[in-house]
N, C-alpha and C positions, 0 to 999 in steps of 0.2 A: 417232721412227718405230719402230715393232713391228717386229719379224722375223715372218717368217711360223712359225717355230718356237717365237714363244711364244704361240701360238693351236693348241687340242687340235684335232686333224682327224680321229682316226681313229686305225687303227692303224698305228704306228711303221714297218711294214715298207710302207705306204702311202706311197711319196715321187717327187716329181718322177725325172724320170730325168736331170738334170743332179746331185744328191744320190746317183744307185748311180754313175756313171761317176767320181764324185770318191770315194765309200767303195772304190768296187773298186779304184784306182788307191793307196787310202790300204794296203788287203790287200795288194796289189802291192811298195809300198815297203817297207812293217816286215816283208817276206818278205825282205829285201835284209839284216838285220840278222844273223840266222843258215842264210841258203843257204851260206856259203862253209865255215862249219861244219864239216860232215861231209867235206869235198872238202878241206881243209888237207895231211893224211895223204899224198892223193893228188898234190897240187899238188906236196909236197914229195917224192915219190917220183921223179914223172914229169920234172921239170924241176932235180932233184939238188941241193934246197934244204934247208939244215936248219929247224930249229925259228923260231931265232932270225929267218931269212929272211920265212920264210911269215906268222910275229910282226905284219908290217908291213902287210899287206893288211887287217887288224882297224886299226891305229895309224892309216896316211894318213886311211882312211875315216874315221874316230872324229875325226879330229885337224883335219879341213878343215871336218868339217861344224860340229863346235865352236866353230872361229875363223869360220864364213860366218852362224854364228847371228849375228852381228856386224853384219850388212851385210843381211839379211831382211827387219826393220822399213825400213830404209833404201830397198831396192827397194821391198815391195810400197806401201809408202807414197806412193810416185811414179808406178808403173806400175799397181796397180792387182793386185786379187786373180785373176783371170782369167792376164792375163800374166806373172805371179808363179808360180803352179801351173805353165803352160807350162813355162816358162823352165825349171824345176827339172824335170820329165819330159821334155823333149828331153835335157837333160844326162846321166838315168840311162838312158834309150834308147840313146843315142851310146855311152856310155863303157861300161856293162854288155856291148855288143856289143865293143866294144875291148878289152875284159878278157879276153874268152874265146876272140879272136884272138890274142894275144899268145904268146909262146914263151919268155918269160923271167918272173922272179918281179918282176924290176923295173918290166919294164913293165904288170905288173897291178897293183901299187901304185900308179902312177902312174892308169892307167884307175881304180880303185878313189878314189884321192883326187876325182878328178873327179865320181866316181859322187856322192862326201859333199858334195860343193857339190850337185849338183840335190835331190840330199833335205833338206839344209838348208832351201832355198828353197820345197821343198813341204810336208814337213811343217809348216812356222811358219805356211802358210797354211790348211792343210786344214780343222782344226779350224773356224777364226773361218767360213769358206764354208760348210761341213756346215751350221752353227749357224743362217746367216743365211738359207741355202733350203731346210730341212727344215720338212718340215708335221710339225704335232702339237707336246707339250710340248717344255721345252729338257731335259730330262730326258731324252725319246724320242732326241734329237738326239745329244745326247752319246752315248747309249747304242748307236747306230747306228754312231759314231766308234768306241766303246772296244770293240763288236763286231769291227769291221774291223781294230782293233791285235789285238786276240786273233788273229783266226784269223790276219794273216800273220803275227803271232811262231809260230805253231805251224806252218802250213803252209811257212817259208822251211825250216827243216832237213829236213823230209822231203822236198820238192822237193828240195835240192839235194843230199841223197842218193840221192833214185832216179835223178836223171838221173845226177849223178854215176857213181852205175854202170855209167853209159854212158860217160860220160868225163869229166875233170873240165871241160871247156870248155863242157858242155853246159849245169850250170845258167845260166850268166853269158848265152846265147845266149837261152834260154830267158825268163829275167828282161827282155830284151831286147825281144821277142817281146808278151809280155805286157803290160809299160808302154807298147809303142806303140798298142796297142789301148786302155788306158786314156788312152793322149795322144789319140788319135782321139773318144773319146768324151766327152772334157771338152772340148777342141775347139770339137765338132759341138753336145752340149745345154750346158755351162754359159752362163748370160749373163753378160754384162759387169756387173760387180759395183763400182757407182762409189766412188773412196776416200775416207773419210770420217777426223776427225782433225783434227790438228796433222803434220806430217811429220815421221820421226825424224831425231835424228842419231846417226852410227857410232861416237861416241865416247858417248854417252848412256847403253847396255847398260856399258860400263867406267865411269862416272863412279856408277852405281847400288852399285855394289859397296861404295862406301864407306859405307852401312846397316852395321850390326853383324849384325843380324839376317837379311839376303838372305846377307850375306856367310858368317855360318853354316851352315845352311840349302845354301849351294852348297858351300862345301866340306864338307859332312857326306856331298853329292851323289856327290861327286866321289870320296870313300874309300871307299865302296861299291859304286861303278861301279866302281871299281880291283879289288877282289875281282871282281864282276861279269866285267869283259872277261878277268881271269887265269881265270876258270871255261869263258870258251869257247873260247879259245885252247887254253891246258892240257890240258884234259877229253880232247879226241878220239885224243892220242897214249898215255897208259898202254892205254888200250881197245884198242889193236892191231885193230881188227876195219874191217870192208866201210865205205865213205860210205855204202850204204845201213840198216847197222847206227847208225852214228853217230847220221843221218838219224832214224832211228824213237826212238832216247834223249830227241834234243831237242826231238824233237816231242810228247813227254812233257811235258816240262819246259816250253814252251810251249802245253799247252793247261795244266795248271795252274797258269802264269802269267796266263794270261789268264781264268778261273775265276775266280780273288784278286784281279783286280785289277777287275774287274765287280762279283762278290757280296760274296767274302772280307774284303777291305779295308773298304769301307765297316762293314759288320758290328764286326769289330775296331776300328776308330776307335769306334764308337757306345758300344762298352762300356769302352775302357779309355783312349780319349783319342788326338789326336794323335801328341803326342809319345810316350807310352807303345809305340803302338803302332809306331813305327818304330823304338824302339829293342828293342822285342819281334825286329822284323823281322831289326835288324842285329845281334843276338845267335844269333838263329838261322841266319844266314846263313854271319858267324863261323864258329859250331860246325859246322856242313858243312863249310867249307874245313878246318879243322882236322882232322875224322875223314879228309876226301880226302888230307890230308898225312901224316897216320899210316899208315892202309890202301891207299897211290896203287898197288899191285900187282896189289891184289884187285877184279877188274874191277865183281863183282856190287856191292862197297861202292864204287868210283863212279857207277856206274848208277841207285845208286837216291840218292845223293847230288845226283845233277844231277837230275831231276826232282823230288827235293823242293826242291831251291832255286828253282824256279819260283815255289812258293807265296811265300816271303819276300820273292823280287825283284817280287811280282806286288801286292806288298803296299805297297811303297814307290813304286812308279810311279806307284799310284795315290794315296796321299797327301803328298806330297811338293811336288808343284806346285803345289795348290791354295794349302797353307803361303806358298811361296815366293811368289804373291801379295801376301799381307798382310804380309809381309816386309819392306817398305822402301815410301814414302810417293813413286812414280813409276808410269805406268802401267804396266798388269800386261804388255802386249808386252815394254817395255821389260826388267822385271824378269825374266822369260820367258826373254827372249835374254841377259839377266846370265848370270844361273842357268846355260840349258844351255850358254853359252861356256865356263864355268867347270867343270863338269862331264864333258863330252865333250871340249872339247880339254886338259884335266889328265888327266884317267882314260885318254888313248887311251895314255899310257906306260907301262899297265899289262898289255897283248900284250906291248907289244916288252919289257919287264923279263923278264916270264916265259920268252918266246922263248929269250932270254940264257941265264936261268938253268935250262929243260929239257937244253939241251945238256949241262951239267955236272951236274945233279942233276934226278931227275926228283920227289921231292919238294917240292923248295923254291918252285918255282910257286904251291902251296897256301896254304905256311906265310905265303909273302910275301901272297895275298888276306887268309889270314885275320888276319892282324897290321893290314893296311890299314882290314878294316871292323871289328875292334876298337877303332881308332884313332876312328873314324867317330861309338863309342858315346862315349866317352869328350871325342871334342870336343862333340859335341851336350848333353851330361849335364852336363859345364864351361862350358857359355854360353848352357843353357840360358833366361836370365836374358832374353836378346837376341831370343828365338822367340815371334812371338804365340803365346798360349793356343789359340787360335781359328785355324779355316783357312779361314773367309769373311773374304776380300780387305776393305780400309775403302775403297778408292774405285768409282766405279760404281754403276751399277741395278744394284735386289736382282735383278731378273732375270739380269743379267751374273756376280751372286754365284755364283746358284743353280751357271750351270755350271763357273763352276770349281771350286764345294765340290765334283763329282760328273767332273769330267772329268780326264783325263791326259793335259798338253799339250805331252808326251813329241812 
């Protein structure tokens, strides 16, 4: 059966309105990644937490939604793409408003962990839904997706710096506010979307692991998301400045992530290859943490450090998953939910390391990202051997290729 998305209708910003209620809700969630960003400083001021504390509102998050990638295929495989989405939007509705009720740092981890199980559950579906009710190319489709992850990587830290400003409780109410509106409107237009398949099992994502090649692949993931999350943890405390200063840095740093990972990337793969170009990426990514751990005083050399690492990270997001596809000889959900188990619940202990170690030094945050995705180069370049050449998937319609060569199913 076709999807309606692999038939050209017109233009791409031509779509059902059950397709803007699931892209807007998709803006909504990847704003959830760096809203709390700029309000750390604050959190930890306001409620007499150090580093190491606040550390953990990035870890629960990172660390639940990694382990619930686990159990995704497993739902929506039974209930169905429609209740699947729900499911994971009432969660971040609930608990984002619980988050910004709370009065202790504990119990916003705790809200926060909760928050990573509904995003779990919605992003592993969003994409495959986008794909399957958008008019026009599969091309148009994705592009409509990787629009939507752009603007909320870019719009979560300025949002939750300017409300911030207002207090730290208010982005998390806010974020609240907004998902239920997108709960409302996936709701009201999505249809029921019947499941198609084999059904998964929860042990399926861990028995995939044992490929050479996915297994690479996820942990090359997993040591650059460790740089990664010590970059947004870390970053906002040498800056000493407003959440709404922090706010405007990473909203930098998120729209040329999200630039890179639309235009940039593809570009860079075309001319120097796959692999080349993520180990371009993690060398470059490297060399920033390292100048941030040399210069971690000089506020103008993080500033302009953290908005070029947009580019790098914005580079591997985007090829990296398509890779991990053709990775290991199981379907690509399965592989999917391998990958980000392994990557988001490994990497979330690289907040709480840093956390640790801001206390005692406020260097060594850096040192320790950049030693991790050094680490990242050097496992990929050693087993290289293991890594398809190629990042169109071997199972599936060329159709179904098409959008992974071109999608981030981040």
């Amino acid at each position: 059966m076709t999807s309606p998305a692999t038939e050209p209708q017109g233009s791409f910003l031509k779509q059902p309105r059950a397709v803007w209620a699931v892209a807007f809700a998709c803006v909504i969630s990847f704003m959830g990644l760096g809203l709390v960003d700029p309000i750390l400083t604050s959190i930890a001021k306001q409620l007499h937490a150090g580093a190491d504390q606040v550390s953990l509102l990035f870890t629960s998050y990172m660390a639940v939604t990694g382990v619930a990638m686990l159990i995704t295929g497993f739902v929506s495989s039974r209930i169905g793409a429609k209740k699947t989405l729900i499911a994971g939007l009432v969660l971040i509705v609930i608990f984002s408003a619980v988050a910004g009720a709370m009065n202790s740092v504990g119990g916003i981890v705790l809200a926060r962990a909760f928050w990573g199980l509904g995003n779990a559950l919605f992003i592993a579906t969003s994409l495959a839904t986008i794909v399957t009710l958008a008019a026009g190319s599969l091309k148009q489709a994705v592009l409509l997706y990787e629009s939507a992850l752009g603007i909320g990587i870019g719009l979560g830290p300025i949002v939750g710096g300017q409300l911030g400003g207002i207090s730290w409780r208010a982005p998390f109410f806010g974020v609240a506010v907004l998902m239920f509106i997108a709960l409302v409107a996936t709701a009201v237009f999505l249809p029921t979307i019947p499941t198609q398949g084999p059904k998964t099992s929860i042990a399926d994502p861990i028995k995939a692991l044992r490929y050479p090649g996915l297994l690479v692949v996820a942990l090359t993931s997993l040591l650059y998301n460790f740089g990664f999350f010590t970059l947004m943890l870390a970053a906002p405390f040498p800056l000493q400045t407003s959440a709404a200063n922090v706010g405007w840095i990473f909203f930098g740093w998120g729209l040329l992530l999200a630039f890179n990972s639309i235009w940039g990337a593809p570009w860079l793969e075309s001319k120097i290859g796959t692999v080349a170009s993520i180990v371009f990426a993690l060398v470059g990514f490297a060399a920033l943490l390292a100048i941030m751990a040399l210069w971690t005083t000089h506020k103008p050399v993080i500033v302009v450090c953290v908005i070029l690492a947009g580019a790098f990270l914005g580079n591997n997001n985007t090829v990296i998953p398509p890779l991990v596809m053709g990775s290991a000889p199981v379907p690509r959900p399965v592989a999917s939910a391998s990958y980000s188990f392994v990557r988001f619940a490994g990497a979330s202990v690289g907040p709480y390391l840093a956390g640790k170690l801001l206390v005692h030094n406020i260097h060594s945050p850096f040192w320790m990202g950049a030693a991790a995705t050094a680490l990242a180069v050097v496992l990929l370049l050693s087993f290289k051997r293991f890594v398809p050449a190629a990042s169109a998937p071997s199972h599936g319609s060329a159709e179904e290729a098409e959008v992974l060569e071109t999608a981030d199913l981040d």
